[in-house]
C-alpha positions in Angstrom: 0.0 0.0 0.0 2.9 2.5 1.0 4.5 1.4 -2.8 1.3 2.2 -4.6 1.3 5.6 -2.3 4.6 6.8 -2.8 4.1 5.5 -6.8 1.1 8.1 -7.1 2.2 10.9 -5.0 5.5 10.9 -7.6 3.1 10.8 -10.4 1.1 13.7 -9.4 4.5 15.6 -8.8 5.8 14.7 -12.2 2.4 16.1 -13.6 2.6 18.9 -12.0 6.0 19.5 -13.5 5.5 18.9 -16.7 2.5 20.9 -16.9 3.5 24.0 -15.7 3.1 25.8 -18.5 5.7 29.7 -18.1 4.6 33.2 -18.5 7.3 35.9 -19.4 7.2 39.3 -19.4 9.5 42.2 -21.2 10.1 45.5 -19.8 12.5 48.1 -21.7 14.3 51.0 -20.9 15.4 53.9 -22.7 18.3 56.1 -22.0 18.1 59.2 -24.1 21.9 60.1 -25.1 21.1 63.5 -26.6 23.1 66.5 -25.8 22.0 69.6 -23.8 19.2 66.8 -21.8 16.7 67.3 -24.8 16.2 63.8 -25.1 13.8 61.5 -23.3 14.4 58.4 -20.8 12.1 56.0 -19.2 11.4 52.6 -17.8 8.4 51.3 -20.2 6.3 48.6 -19.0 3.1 47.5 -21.1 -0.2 46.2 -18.6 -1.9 44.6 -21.4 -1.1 41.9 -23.3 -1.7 41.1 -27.3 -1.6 37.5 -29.3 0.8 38.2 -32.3 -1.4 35.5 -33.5 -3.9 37.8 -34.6 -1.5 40.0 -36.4 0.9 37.4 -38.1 0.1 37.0 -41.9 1.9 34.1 -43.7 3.8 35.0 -47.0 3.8 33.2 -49.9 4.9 33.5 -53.9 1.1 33.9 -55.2 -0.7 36.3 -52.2 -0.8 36.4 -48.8 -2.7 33.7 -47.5 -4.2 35.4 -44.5 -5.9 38.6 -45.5 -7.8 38.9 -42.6 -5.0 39.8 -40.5 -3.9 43.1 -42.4 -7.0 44.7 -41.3 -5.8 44.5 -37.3 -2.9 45.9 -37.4 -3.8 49.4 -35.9 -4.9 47.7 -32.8 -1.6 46.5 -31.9 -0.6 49.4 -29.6 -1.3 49.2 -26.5 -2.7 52.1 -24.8 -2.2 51.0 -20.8 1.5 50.8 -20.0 3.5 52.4 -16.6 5.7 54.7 -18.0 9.1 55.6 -15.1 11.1 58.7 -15.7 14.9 58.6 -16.0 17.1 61.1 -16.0 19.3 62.0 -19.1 22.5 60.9 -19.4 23.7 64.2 -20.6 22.8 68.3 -19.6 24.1 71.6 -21.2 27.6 70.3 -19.3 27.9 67.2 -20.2 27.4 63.7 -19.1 26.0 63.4 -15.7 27.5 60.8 -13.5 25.0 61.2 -11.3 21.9 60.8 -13.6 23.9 57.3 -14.4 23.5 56.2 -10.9 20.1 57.5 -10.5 18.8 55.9 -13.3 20.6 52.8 -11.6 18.8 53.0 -8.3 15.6 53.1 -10.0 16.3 50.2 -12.5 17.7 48.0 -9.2 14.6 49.2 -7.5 12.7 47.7 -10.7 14.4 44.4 -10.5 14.2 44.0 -7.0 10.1 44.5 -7.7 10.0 42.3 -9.9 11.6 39.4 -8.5 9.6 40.0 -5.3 6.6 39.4 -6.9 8.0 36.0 -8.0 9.6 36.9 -11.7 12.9 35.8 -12.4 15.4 37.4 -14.9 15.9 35.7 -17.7 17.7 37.6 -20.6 18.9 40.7 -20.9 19.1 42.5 -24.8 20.8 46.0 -25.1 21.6 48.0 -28.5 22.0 51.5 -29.2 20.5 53.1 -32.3 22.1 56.5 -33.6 22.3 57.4 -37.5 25.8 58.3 -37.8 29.2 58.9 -37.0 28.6 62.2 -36.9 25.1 61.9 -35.2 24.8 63.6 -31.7 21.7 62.0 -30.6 21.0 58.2 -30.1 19.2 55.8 -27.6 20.2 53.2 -25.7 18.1 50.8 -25.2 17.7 47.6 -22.2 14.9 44.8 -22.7 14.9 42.9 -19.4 13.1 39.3 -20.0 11.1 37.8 -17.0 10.0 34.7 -16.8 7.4 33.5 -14.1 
């Protein structure tokens, strides 16, 4: 009787496992690195949540073979997100070391939120976009990757 216990309580466990199905979630932020502190940073982080399903078309040599889609794709922006001001990398003198580790506390303070209300980091993606050589404005940009 204790064999045939044991035997289902691992099976439940093992279903259990298996069918724990993982939820992410993706928050970006945006450091503005424009001169003069003309440029904009935040934390963005959407509270809605959209099935690319319903705005995926698939491709092929004759037509596209799912017209219905192309109609939706103005509903993709969302229109409920938190928005968290950062400071600007740079003001009229310069880069400010101290809007650096500003924007640091605030991003830690972020994280730290996150993970106590159970999400774990998973990935982190940075680029920085900027047109030129000779271009004085870019952004920086930081997609943190959650997984719960």
């Amino acid at each position: 009787m204790k064999k045939i216990l044991l035997n289902l309580l691992f099976l439940l466990g093992f279903c259990a496992i298996v069918s724990a199905q993982a939820e992410y979630k993706v928050v970006t932020v945006v450091e503005s690195l424009v001169p003069n502190g003309l440029g904009r940073s935040r934390i963005i982080m959407g509270n809605d949540s959209r099935d690319y399903k319903e705005y995926t078309t698939t491709r092929s040599a004759d037509k596209d073979k799912n017209e219905k889609n192309k109609s939706k794709r103005g509903e993709i922006r969302l229109k409920e997100f938190n928005e968290t001001k950062l400071l600007n990398f740079y003001n009229i003198g310069g880069i400010r070391f101290q809007n650096i580790a500003a924007n640091d506390a605030l991003i830690t303070s972020m994280l730290n939120d996150m993970a106590a209300e159970g999400w774990t980091l998973s990935f982190v993606n940075t680029g920085v976009e900027s047109y030129s050589k000779d271009d004085k404005a870019a952004i920086f940009i930081t997609r943190y990757t959650f997984k719960k």
